[in-house]
N, C-alpha and C positions, 0 to 999 in steps of 0.2 A: 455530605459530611466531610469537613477539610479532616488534616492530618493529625490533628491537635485534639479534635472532639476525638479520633479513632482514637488515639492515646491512651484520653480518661475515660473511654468505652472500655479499655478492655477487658477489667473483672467482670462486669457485664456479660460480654460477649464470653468471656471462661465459663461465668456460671451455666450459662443459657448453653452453650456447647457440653459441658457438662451434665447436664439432667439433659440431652440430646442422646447421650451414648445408653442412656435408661429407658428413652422415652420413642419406639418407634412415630410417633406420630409427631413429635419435636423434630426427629430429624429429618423428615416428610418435611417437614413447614420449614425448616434452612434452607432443605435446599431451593423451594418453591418461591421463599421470601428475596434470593438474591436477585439484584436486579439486574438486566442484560441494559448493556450503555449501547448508545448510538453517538458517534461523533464524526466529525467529517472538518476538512481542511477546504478554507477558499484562497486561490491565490489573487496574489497583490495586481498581479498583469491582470486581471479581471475582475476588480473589488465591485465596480457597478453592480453588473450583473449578479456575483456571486454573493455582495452582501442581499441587495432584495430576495432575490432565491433563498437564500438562508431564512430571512426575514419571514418571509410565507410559510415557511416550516417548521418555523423555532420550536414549535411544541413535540417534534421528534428527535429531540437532540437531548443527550443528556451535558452534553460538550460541545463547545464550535471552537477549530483553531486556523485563526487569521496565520496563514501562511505569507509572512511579512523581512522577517527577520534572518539576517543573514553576518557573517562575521570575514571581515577583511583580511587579509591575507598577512597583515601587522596582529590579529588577534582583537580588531573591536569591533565593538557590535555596533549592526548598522540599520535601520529601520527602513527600508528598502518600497513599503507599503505604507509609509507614513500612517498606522496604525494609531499613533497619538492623536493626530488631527485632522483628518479626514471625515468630514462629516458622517459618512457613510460608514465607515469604521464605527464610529462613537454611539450612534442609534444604534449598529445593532448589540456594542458592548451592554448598552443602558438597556433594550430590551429582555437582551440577557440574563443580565443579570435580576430585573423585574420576575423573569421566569425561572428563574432556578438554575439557568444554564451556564454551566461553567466555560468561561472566557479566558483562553489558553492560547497566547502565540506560541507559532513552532519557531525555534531558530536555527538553520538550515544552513547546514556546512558542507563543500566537498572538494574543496583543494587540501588530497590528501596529506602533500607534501607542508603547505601551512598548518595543516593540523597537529603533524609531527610536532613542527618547531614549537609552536606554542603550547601544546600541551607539554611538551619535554622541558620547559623553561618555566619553573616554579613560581616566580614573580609572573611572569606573561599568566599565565597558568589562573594564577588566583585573583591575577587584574579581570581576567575573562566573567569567570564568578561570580565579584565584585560586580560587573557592568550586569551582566543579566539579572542579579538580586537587585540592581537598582531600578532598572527597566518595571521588573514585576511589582515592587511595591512603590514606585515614585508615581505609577498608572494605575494602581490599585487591582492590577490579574491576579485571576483565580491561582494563574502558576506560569508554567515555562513547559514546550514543547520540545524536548533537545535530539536536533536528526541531522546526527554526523553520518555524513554517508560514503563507502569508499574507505575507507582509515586501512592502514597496512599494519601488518601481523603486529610490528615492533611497537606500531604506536598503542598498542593495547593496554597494557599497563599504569601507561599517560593518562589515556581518558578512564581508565576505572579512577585515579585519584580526583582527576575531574569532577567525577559524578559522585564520588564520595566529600567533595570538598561543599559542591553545593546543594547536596542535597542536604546538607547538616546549617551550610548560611540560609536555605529557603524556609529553614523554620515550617509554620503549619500551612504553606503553600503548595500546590500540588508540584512533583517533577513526572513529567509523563518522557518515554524516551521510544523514540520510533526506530526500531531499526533494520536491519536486514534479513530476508528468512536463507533458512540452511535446513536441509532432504540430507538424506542418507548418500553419502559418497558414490556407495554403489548405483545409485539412480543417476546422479551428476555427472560421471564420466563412465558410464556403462559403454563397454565395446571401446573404452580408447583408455590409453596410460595415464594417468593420475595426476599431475603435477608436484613435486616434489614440496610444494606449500601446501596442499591439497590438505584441509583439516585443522589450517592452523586459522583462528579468527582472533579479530580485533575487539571482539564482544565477547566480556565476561559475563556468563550467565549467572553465577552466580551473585557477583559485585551488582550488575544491572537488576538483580531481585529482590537486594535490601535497598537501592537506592534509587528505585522508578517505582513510582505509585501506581502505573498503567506501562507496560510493553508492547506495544503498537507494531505488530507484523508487517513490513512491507509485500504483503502477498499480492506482487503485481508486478509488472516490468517483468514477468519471465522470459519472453520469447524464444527459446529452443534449449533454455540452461539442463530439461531434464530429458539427459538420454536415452534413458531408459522408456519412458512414457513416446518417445519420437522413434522407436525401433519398434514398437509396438503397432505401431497405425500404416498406413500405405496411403493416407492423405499428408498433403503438406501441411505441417505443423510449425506454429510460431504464435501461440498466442500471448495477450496479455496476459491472461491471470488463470489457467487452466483449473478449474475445480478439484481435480484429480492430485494435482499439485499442490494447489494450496489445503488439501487434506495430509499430505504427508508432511508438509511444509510444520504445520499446527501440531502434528498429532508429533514430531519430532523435537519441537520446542515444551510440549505437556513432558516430558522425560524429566526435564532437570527443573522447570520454571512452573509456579503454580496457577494454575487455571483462573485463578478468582483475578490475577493480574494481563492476562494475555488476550492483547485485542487483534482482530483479525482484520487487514486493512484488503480494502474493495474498489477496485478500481470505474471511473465511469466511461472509460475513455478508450480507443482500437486506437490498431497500426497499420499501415499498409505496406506491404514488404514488397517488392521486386525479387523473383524465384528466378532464378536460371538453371533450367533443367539439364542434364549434360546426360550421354548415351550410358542405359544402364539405369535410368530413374536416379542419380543421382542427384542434389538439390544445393546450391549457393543460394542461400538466403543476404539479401540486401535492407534494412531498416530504411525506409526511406523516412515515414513521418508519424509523427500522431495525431488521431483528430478526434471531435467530439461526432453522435452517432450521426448529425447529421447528412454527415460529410458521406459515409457509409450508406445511405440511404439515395443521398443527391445519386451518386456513380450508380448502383444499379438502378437506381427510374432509367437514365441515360443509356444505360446498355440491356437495358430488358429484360433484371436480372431478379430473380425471387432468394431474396437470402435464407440460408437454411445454419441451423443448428448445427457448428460443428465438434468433433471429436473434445477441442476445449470448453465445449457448454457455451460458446458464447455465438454472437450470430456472423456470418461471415458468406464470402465466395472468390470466386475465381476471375480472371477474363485478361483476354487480352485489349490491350490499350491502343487505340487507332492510329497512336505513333508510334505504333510498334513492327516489328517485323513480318508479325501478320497480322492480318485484319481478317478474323474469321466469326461469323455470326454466333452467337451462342444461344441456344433455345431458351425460354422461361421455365428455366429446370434448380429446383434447389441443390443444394452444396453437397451432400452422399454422392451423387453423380458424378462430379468433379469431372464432367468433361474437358474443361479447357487443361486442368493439370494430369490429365492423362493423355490429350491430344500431344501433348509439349513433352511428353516422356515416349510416347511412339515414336514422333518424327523425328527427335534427338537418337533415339536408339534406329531406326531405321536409315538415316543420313550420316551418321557416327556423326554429328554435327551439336551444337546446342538452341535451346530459343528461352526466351524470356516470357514471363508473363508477369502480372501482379495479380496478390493475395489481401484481400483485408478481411479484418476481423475485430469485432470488438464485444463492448459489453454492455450489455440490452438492462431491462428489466426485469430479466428472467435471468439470466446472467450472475445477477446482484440475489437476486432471491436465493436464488442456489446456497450464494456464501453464505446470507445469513440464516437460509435454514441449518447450513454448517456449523456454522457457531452456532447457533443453538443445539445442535443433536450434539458437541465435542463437549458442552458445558463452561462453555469459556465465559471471560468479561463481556464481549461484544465487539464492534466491527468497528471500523474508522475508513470513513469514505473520503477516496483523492479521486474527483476533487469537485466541489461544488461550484458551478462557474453559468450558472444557466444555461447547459450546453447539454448537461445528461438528460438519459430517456427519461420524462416526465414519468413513465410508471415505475420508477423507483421509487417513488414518493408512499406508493400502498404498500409495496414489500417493507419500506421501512418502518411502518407505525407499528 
């Protein structure tokens, strides 16, 4: 239903809510009646792959958003995935839409300092709006994805008139806005001093709840941000998208934004970090990269490793790397054990010396189950998966239906 039918629904929906607050078995059936969405981003670096993947699934989506679009550092927009022409784009728009599924590019900004200028310049400002309203109805999309990411405190203000300018030119077109999650302070820098911007965000919750039809959680990319959760454990922690986190992450956003609009976003994809352990169990974490799971599976066949379940729900282990400073066997032992990250915290505390190791971790099928049993048991919209590219665990696909 676009935003246009919600409209002239709504004495409808007053009545029907209304003989609801009389009728326990009416309000039984609202809430049984709302629908849980599934949607999920495919990027443009992998449209082959990830449009077929999509293709094969289309019947679990209530949403697919071509991750294409992006906006230049002058304030235009620039079709980065050739989304208009792209054979492989267009089938699966026209499957799509054959099936019900709503066909939504993201458009994807993060030169904070660009974003400043352009949104603080009222003409730039409304030329931007201008382009995306033309994008979506010149290609005939369901709506517009809009995921500014990064924006500094000041610029906050700028994009809420942004998002109030076009969500009033997109008429009955969807505007869905993806953005950043935020935990309780006190989890965020638990045991260290606060930053003196600490609290201050570019994201109005409020302005973003009359003017996004879906709020799309980025609950992923966490790797160490919650401190609280990382004093807690005596394994090395750095996950993508820890369950435990992206609970408080949700249940912190349910405070001021209403559930019927809040999606929980799922990542497919690990990290592999470089730890440097120093005397005293202390840890330097290093990002080295991302990969999809199979990458995480090749390394331990190679080193004889049985990945286990860790602390962040997701699947992971340890090991030293044979260009590394040592070269020590590791048993076919899963990840609770964490020998090689206890090896590297004896020897560093025993030589007052350091060693290194790498860590990967990522997010299975079980992983992904997790979150959407999450959003189901919080009550929310539904989940939005980054990112669909023919690279995730195949058994996402049962968790999803």
């Amino acid at each position: 239903m676009n935003k246009l039918a919600l409209k002239s629904a709504a004495p409808v929906f007053a009545l029907f809510f209304a003989l609801a607050l009389f009728s326990p078995f009416l309000a039984s059936a609202a809430v049984i009646s709302k629908p849980f969405e599934i949607s999920g981003w495919i990027p443009y670096w992998r449209t082959a792959t990830g449009t077929v993947d999509a293709l094969a699934h289309l019947d679990t989506f209530t949403e697919i958003n071509p991750f294409v679009y992006t906006v230049t550092d002058e304030g235009r927009v620039y079709d980065a995935g050739n989304v208009i022409l792209d054979p492989s784009w267009l089938q699966l728009k026209t499957e799509a839409k054959a099936k019900n599924v709503r066909f939504i590019p993201t458009v994807m900004w993060s030169n904070a300092d660009a974003m400043h200028t352009v949104l603080k310049d009222t003409a730039m400002r409304q030329l931007l709006v201008r382009q995306i309203v033309d994008e979506v109805m010149t290609h005939d999309f369901d709506g517009i994805d809009i995921d500014f990411e990064g924006k500094r405190y000041e610029t906050g203000p700028y994009f809420s008139k942004f998002l109030q300018e076009l969500y009033k030119a997109m008429g009955n077109k969807w505007v869905q806005c993806t953005i950043e999650s935020r935990t309780p302070l006190g989890d965020r820098y638990f045991g260290t001093e606060r930053p003196a911007d600490a609290g201050q965000y570019a994201n109005d919750f409020a302005v973003i709840n009359k003017n996004c039809d879906r709020i799309r959680f980025m609950t992923y990319d966490q790797q160490n941000v919650d401190q609280k959760r990382e004093a807690e454990l005596t394994e090395p922690y750095g996950p993508v998208s820890d369950t435990v986190w992206v609970e408080k992450a949700i249940r912190e956003a349910m405070k001021t934004l209403p559930a019927r609009k809040i999606v929980l976003g799922i990542p497919t994809y690990g990290y592999e970090w470089d730890v440097r352990t120093y005397a005293n169990s202390e840890h330097v974490y290093d990002l080295l990269w991302t990969f999809n799971p199979k990458y995480g599976w090749d390394i331990a066949s190679e080193y004889n490793i049985t990945p286990g379940r860790n602390a962040g729900g997701e699947l992971g282990f340890t090991y030293f790397p044979k260009n590394g400073v040592l070269n020590l066997p590791r048993p076919e032992i899963p990840w609770p054990f964490n020998l090689v990250a206890s090896a590297a915290a004896m020897l560093s505390t025993a030589q007052n010396t350091n060693l290194s190791y790498r860590m990967v971790t990522w997010s299975d099928g079980q992983a992904i189950k997790d979150k959407v049993d999450l959003a189901k048991r919080l009550g929310i919209r539904g989940v939005a998966v980054f990112k669909i590219d023919g690279g995730e665990d195949p058994a996402m696909w049962e968790y999803l239906k």
